[in-house]
C-alpha distance (Angstrom), angle and dihedral (degrees) to the residues before:
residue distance angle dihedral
X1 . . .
X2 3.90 . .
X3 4.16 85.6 .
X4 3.77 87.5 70.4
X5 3.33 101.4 102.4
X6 3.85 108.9 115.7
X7 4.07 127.9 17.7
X8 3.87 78.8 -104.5
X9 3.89 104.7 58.4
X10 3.58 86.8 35.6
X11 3.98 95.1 61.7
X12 3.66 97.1 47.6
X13 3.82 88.9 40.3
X14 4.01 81.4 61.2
X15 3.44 97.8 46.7
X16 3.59 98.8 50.4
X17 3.76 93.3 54.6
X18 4.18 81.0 50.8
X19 3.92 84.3 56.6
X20 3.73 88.1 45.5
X21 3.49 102.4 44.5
X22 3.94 96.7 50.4
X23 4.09 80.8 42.8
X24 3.77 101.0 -132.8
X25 3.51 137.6 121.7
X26 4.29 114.4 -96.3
X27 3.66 119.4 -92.7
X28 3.99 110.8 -120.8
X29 4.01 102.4 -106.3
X30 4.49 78.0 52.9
X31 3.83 81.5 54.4
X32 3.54 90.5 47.9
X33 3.99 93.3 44.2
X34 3.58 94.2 42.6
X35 3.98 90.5 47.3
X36 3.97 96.3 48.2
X37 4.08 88.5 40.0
X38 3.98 84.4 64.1
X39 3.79 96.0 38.8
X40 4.27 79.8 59.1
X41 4.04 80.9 52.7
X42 3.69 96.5 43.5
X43 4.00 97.5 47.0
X44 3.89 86.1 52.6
X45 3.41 89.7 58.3
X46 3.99 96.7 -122.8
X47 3.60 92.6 136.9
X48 3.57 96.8 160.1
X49 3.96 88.0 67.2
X50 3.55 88.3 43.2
X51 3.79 93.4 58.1
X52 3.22 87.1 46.8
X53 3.89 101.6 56.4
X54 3.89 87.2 44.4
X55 4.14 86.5 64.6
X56 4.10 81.1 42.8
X57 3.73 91.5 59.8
X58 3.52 90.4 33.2
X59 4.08 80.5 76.2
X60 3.40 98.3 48.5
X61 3.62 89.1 52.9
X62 3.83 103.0 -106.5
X63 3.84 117.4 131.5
X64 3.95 124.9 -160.2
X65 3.59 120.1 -143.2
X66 3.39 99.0 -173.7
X67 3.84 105.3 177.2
X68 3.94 79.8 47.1
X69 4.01 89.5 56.6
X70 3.94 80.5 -136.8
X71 4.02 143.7 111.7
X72 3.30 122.1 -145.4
X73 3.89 126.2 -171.0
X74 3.97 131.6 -160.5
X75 3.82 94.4 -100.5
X76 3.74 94.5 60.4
X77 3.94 103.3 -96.3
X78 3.57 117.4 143.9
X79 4.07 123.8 -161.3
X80 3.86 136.7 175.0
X81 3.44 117.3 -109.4
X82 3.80 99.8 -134.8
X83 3.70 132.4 -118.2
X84 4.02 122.4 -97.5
X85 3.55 89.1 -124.0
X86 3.59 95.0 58.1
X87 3.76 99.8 43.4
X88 3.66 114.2 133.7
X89 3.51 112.3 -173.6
């Protein structure tokens, strides 16, 4: 997969093709997984992978509003996007 750049993108690339495969939406602590997994990406500057996972989540129906510091997802959930400082990974 060209996501797997980092032990990072490369988890939440694997668990978004779990979500796919079992075709449902993501349960919220995936969200949050997924979310902080690309924060990782993001504050190691590999923005190309993090682009990337964005269109991955994208499938799974999870949308990043990033100037927001929220995720939203087709069902009408709504989660925080969390800090850098507070990243635990």
């Amino acid at each position: 997969s060209a996501v797997a750049r980092s032990p990072e993108a490369n988890e939440a690339a694997v668990l978004v093709n779990q979500i796919q495969t079992q075709n449902r939406l993501a349960m919220d602590p995936e969200i949050d997984r997924l979310v902080s997994l690309r924060e990782k990406v993001r504050q190691a500057k590999d923005f190309a992978a993090a682009d990337e996972l964005r269109e991955l989540f994208r499938s799974v129906g999870i949308e990043l509003q990033e100037r927001e510091k929220r995720w939203t997802t087709t069902d009408g959930r709504v989660g925080a996007i969390p800090l850098w400082t507070s990243l635990v990974c």
